[in-house]
N, C-alpha and C positions, 0 to 999 in steps of 0.2 A: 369269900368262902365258896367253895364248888362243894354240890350236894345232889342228891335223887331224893324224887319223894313217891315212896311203894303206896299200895291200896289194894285193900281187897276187891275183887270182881266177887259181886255177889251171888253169880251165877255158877259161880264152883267152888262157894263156899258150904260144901254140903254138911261141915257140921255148926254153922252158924258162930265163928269166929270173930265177927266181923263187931267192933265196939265192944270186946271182952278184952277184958286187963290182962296181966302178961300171967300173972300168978292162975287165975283161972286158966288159962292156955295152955300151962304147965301142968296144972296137976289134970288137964286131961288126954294129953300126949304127950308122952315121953321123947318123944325126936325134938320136942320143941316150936316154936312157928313155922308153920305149913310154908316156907317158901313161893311155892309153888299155884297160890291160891292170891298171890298180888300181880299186881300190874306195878311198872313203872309207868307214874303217869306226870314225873316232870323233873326234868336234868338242869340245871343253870348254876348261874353264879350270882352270888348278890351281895353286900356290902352287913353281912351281916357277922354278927360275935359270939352266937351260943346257940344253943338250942331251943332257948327259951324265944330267941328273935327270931326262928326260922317260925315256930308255933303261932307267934305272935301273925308276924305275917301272913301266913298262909291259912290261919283259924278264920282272917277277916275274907280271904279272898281274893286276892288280888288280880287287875282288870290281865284277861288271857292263861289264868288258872283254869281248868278247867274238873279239875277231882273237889271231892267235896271238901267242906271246910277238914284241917288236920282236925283227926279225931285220934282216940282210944283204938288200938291197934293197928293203926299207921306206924311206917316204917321210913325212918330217915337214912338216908347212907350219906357220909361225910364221906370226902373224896378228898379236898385240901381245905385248911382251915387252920389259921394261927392258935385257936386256943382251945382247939376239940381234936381228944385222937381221931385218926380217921375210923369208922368202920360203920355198921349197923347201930339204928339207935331205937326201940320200940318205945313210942307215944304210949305213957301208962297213964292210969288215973290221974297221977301225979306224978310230973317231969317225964323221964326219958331213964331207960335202963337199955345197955349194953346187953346187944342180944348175937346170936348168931345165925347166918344167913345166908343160903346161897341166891344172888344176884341171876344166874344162869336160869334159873328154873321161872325165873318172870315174864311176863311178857310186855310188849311193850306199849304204850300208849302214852307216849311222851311229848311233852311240853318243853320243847328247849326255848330257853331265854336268856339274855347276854346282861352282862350286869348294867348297862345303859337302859335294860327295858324294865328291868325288876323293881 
C-alpha cells in the first residue's frame, strides 16, 4: 500500500480543529476540512491491508515517524492499495470516513520511507 499521512499545524489552526470529529467539522464549516491547515508529514509504502493497519501502526509510532501518534482529524490519503479505494480518508472517533480534499493546499513536512524501512 502507497499512502500520505496529513496533520494539522497548530499554528494555523486558528479555529481549533485539530482532534475534532468529522461531524463537529462539519456542522461548523460548510466547505468541509480546512485542507489548507495540514501538513504532509509522511508519503511511503508499507505492507499493509486497511485502514485500520495504517492506524494501528502509526498510533504506536514507528522508529523515524516523526508527527504525532495518528489521532482524530488526521488525514490518510491512499494513493495504491489492493483493498482500499484510493482517495482521502478522515481518522474519526471511530474508523475512518471518505472525505474530500485538496492535497495542493498542504504543505509539506514529509517523511518518505520505502517499504524495507517501514
Amino acid at each position: 500500500m502507497r499512502f500520505r499521512i496529513y496533520q494539522i499545524d497548530l499554528s494555523r489552526d486558528a479555529r481549533h480543529m485539530a482532534f475534532v470529529d468529522l461531524e463537529t467539522v462539519l456542522s461548523c464549516h460548510d466547505s468541509g476540512v480546512d485542507s489548507g491547515i495540514y501538513d504532509c508529514i509522511y508519503d511511503g509504502i508499507a505492507d499493509l491491508h486497511d485502514l485500520e493497519d495504517v492506524y494501528a501502526l502509526f498510533n504506536s509510532r514507528p522508529a523515524g515517524f516523526t508527527g504525532h501518534s495518528l489521532s482524530v482529524s488526521d488525514v490518510v490519503e491512499i494513493i495504491t492499495a489492493d483493498e482500499i479505494v484510493p482517495g482521502f480518508y478522515y481518522c474519526d472517533s471511530i474508523g475512518f470516513k471518505r472525505i474530500t480534499f485538496d492535497s495542493s493546499k498542504t504543505r509539506d513536512r514529509v517523511h518518505k520511507e520505502t517499504e524495507e524501512q517501514a
